[in-house]
N, C-alpha and C positions, 0 to 999 in steps of 0.2 A: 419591592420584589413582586412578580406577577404572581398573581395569585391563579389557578386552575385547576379545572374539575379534576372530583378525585376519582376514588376505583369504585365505589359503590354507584348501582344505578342511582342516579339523579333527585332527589327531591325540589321544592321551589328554590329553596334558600341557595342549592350550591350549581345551580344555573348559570350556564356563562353569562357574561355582559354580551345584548344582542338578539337578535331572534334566534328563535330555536332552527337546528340545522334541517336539511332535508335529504343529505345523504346518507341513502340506505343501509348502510355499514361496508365493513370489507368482504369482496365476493371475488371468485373465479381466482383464477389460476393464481400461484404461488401467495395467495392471502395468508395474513397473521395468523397462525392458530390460539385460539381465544384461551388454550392452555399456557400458552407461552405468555403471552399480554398480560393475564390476569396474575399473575402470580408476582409480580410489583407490588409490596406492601407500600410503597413509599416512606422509607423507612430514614431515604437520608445520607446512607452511607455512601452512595456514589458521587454525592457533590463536591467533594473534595481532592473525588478524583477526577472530575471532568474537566480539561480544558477550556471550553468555552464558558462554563458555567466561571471557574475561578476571573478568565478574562473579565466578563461580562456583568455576575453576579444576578445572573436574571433568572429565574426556578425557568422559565419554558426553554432555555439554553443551558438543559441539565439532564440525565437522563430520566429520570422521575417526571421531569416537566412532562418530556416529549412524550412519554408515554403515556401522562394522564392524557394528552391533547387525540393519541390515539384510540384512545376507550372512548373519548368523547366523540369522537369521528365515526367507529363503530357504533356507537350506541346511539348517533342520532341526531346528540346534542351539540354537536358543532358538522359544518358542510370544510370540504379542501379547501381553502383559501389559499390565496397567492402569502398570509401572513402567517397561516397556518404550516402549508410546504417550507415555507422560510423558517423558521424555526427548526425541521428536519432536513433540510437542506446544512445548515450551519453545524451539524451534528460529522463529527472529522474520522467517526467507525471507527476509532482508534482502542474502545473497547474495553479499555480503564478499570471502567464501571462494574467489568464484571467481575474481576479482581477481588473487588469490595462487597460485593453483594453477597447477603446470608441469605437469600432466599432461592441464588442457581437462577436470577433473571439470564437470560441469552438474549443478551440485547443488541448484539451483532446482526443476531437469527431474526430478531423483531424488524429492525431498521429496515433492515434489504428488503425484507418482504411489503412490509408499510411504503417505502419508495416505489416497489413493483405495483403495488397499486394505485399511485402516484402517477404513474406514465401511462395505466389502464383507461383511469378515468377522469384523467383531468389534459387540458391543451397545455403545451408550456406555450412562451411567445415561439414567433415563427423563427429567430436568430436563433435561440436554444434549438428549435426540435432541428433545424437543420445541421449545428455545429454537432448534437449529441447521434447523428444520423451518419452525417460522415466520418465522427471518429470512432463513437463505437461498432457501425455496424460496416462501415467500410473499411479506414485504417488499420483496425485492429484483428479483421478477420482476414486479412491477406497479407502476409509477411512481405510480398513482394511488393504491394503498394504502400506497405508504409517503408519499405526502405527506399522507394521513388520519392516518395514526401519528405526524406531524411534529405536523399539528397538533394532534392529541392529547397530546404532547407540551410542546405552548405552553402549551395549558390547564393542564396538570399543574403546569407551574413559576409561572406569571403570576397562579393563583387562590390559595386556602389548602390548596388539597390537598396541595403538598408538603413544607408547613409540617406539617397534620395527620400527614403517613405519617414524617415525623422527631422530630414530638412524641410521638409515641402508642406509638413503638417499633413500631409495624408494620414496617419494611423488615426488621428483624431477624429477620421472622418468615417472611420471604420466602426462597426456596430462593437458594442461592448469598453472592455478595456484595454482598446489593442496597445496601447501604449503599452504599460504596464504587462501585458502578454510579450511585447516585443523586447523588453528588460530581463523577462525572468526566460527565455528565449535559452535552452539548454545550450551545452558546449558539446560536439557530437564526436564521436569517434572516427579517427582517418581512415578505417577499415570496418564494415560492419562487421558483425559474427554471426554466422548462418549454420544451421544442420542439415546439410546436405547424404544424412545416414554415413559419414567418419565414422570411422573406431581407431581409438587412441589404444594402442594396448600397455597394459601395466607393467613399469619397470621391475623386474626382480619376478619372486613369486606373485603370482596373480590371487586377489585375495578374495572377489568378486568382479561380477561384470553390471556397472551403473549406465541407466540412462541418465542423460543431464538434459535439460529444461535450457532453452536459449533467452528464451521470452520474446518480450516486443518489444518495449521502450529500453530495457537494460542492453541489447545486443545492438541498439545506433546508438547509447552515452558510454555503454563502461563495456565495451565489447574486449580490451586489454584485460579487464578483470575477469570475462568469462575466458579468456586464453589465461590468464594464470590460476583459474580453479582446476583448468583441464591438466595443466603439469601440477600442480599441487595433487588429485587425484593418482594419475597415473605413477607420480613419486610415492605415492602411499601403498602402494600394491591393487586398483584397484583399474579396471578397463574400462574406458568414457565411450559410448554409444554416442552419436549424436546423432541421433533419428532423423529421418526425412519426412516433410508432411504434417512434424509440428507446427507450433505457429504459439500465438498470445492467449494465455492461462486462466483468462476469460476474470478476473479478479474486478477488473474496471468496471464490468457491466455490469458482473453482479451486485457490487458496491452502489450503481448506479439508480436500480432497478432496473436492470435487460434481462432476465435471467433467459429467454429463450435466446437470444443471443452468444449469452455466454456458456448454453448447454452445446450448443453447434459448436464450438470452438475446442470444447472439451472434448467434446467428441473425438476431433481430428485428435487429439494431445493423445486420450487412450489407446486410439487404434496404432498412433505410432510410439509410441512406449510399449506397448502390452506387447510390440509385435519382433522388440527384441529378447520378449521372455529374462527380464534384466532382474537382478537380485534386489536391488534398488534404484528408486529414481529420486534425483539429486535436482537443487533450485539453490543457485547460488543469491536470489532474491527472496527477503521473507514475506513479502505480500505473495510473490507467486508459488510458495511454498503452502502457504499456510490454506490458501483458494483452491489448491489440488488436493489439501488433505482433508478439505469441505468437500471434495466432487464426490462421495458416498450421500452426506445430505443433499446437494443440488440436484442429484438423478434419483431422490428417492422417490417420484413417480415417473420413470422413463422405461419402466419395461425391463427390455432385452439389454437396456447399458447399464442398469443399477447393480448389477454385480460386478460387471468388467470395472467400473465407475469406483465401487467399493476399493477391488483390489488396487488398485493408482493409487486411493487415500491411503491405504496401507501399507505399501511402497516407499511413499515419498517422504525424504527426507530433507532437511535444510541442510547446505554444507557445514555447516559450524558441527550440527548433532552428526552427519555421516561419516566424517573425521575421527571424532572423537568415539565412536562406536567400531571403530576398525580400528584404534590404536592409533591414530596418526604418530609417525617420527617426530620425535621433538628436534630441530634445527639444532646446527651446532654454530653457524653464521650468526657473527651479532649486529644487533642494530642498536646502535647508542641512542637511543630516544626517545624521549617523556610520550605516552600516550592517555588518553580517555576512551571511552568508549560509549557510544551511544545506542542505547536499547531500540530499536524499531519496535512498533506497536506491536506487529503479527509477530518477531517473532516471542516479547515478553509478554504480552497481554494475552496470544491467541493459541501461540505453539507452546508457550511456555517454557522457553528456551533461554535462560539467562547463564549459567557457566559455561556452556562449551566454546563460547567466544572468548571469553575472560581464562577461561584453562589453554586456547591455544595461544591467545597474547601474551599471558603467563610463563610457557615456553619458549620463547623467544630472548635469550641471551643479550642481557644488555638494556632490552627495554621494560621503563618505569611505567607501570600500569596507574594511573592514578581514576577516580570514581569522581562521576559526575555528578552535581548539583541539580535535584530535582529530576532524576532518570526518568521517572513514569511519563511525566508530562511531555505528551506527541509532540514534534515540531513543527507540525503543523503540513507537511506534505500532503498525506494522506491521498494519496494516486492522484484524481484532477481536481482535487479539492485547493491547489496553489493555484491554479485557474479560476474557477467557480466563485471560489471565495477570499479573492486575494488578498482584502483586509486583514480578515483572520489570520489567514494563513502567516501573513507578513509579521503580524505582533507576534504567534507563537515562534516562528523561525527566530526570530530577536532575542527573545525571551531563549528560545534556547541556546542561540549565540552567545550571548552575554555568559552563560550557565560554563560554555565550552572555556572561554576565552580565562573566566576567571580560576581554571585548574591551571592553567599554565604551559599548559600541553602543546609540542609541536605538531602533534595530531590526532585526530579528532576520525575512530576508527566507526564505521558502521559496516548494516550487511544487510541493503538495502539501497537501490536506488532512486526513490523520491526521497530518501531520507539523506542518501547524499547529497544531491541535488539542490534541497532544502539550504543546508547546511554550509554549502559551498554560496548559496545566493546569499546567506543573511550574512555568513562570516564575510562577506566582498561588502553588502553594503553599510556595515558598521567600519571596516575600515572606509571606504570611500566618503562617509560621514565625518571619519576624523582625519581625513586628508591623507590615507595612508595606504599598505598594502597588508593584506591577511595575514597574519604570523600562522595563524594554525591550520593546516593543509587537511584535505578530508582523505583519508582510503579507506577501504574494505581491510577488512581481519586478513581476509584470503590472499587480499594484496603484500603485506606485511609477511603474511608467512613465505607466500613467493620470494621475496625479497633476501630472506633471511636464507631461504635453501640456495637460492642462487650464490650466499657466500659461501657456501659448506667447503 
């Protein structure tokens, strides 16, 4: 087990292995606050929640590790290292940890900011800063070019070109792990979903009027799913806004360390949300749920937006909780069919939202709810972390494949799209391993209830 500096300053004896560091601790914008760092006892409790710690068994691939390596970063006695980053790099913000902790570490809050200082003052290679250049600060801040990239995408999979870059041995020749990026290569939707400022208005009495959240990556893979949140909604008495001028929830970046990237993005989100004056704002994705109900803490130095900023956090709601908080109709259409359900990190770890999914599966006439094997444990998505890290990535999807498979269940429900995504790649390549086709299919909760009102 690696052994690493602890929380007290330094004496000789608990010295890392090596010279003593020479970076001057964390400084300038969005740095650790030394109140939040320090309040790590090292206590212990988070190891058993951590993913990569259980994979790995290594204390600096735990959250206690990563922290002490961060006081010692701070304090002097170690410099960023490319082993050092790696270590918080391999770190899936899945969040576990804080679950467990008696002490109120926020160690969401630590990470992002310990990363933002990561891209301050350190070079990544040149492949990195240019991949992390174009997707987060190009693809992700124009809805309209990354649904040019979507569709450039279709073309890629749908002609011979991706036959030719797998025959010819080109992807091998490509920096990083194109292979492998070109495998786990999503399945995209025939029709994007865009908010072009619609309003869907509410069936029956009108019970409120919702903005809904489109996103970035959920509106080119499961864009059918934001059309069946918008008639789930409007069947509930509730009227869907779908603002003009939004765009991507900024969750990537700041998970990344972007944060001035991902405040420009928010920006655009509040001004066109605030601007339908909506009773609430709805995300039928719990990462970008759970990142607009942060935009109170990400603008807590921005001025003139940290109150507009605040109100959004306060707003926003997951579909699962906005449902359930307005009474949704229980279906009277049945669906004959064993389900599971799988926790997404944001929304059990962060939103703290585990029955309103399970109360509207519950409703649902016909179908067997059955409980997952090891829920806490991420499956490894974790936004570009299936990229970044695809090792990992690949053992936790497995791992939690395997979890799925042995309920028995004909599907396998989330609410969350790197977590379907996840789910959909490991359950394909576990059958593909045993020469066969996936028995258990992935949907959304909100898909399922769609399905069910559609027999009424």
């Amino acid at each position: 087990m690696t052994e690493l500096p602890g929380q007290a300053p330094p004496s000789s004896a608990d010295q890392p292995v090596g010279p003593p560091g020479t970076f001057p601790g964390f400084s300038g914008p969005h740095a650790p606050h030394e109140s939040d760092l320090y309040r790590c006892v090292h206590c212990g409790f988070c190891l058993q929640a951590c993913p990569t710690y259980l994979e790995t068994g290594l204390e600096a691939e735990s959250p206690r590790g990563r922290i002490a390596l961060m006081k010692a970063v701070n304090e002097g006695r170690l410099d960023m290292t490319p082993a050092v980053i790696g270590h918080w790099d391999m770190c899936l913000q899945c969040r576990a940890c804080e679950l467990s902790c008696p002490s109120g570490v926020e160690y969401g809050k630590i990470m992002e900011a310990t990363r933002s200082q990561v891209e301050q003052h350190t070079k990544r290679p040149i492949t990195e800063r240019v991949a992390r250049s174009v997707g987060y600060k190009t693809l992700l801040s124009s809805p309209v070019k990354l649904r040019m990239a979507g569709t450039a995408l279709k073309i890629y999979k749908k002609t011979g070109a991706r036959a030719i870059a797998r025959g010819t041995g080109l992807l091998k020749l490509l920096p990083g792990d194109a292979v492998m990026a070109d495998e786990y290569l999503p399945e995209l939707s025939k029709k994007f979903f865009t908010a072009k400022g619609q309003v869907h208005p509410a069936k029956g009495v009108r019970k409120a009027k919702v903005a809904m959240l489109a996103g970035c990556v959920m509106s080119l893979t499961h864009a059918e799913t934001l059309e069946a949140t918008v008639r789930v909604l409007t069947r509930n008495g509730l009227e869907v806004h779908l603002t003009a001028g939004q765009g991507c929830c900024g969750a990537l970046n700041t998970h990344a360390g972007e944060p001035d990237s991902a405040i420009e993005m928010a920006k655009k989100n509040i001004d066109s949300f605030l601007s339908a004056n909506p009773d609430a704002i709805v995300s039928a994705s719990a990462g970008c749920g759970a990142a607009m109900k942060d935009y109170g803490e990400l603008f807590r130095d921005e001025g003139e937006y940290a109150e507009r900023a605040k109100k959004v956090a306060d707003l926003t709601r997951d579909i699962h909780e906005l449902l359930v908080e307005y009474d949704f109709e229980p279906p009277t259409g049945m669906l004959d069919v064993t389900v599971t359900y799988q926790d997404p990190c944001h929304l059990l770890n962060v939103q703290r939202i585990t029955e309103a999914p399970r109360q509207i599966l519950s409703s649902i006439p016909g179908l067997k709810l059955v409980e997952l094997g090891e829920p806490a444990i991420c499956c490894g998505s974790a936004g570009t972390y299936s990229i970044t890290q695809r090792e990992m990535s690949a053992r936790l999807g497995k791992r939690k494949a395997h979890n799925v498979i042995a309920t028995g269940a004909e599907i396998v429900a989330t609410g969350n799209p790197g977590c379907a995504m996840q789910l959909d790649f490991a359950l394909r390549q576990i059958a593909n391993d045993e020469s066969g086709e996936p028995t258990t299919k992935v949907r959304y909760v909100v898909d399922l209830l769609d399905a069910a009102y559609a027999l009424d």
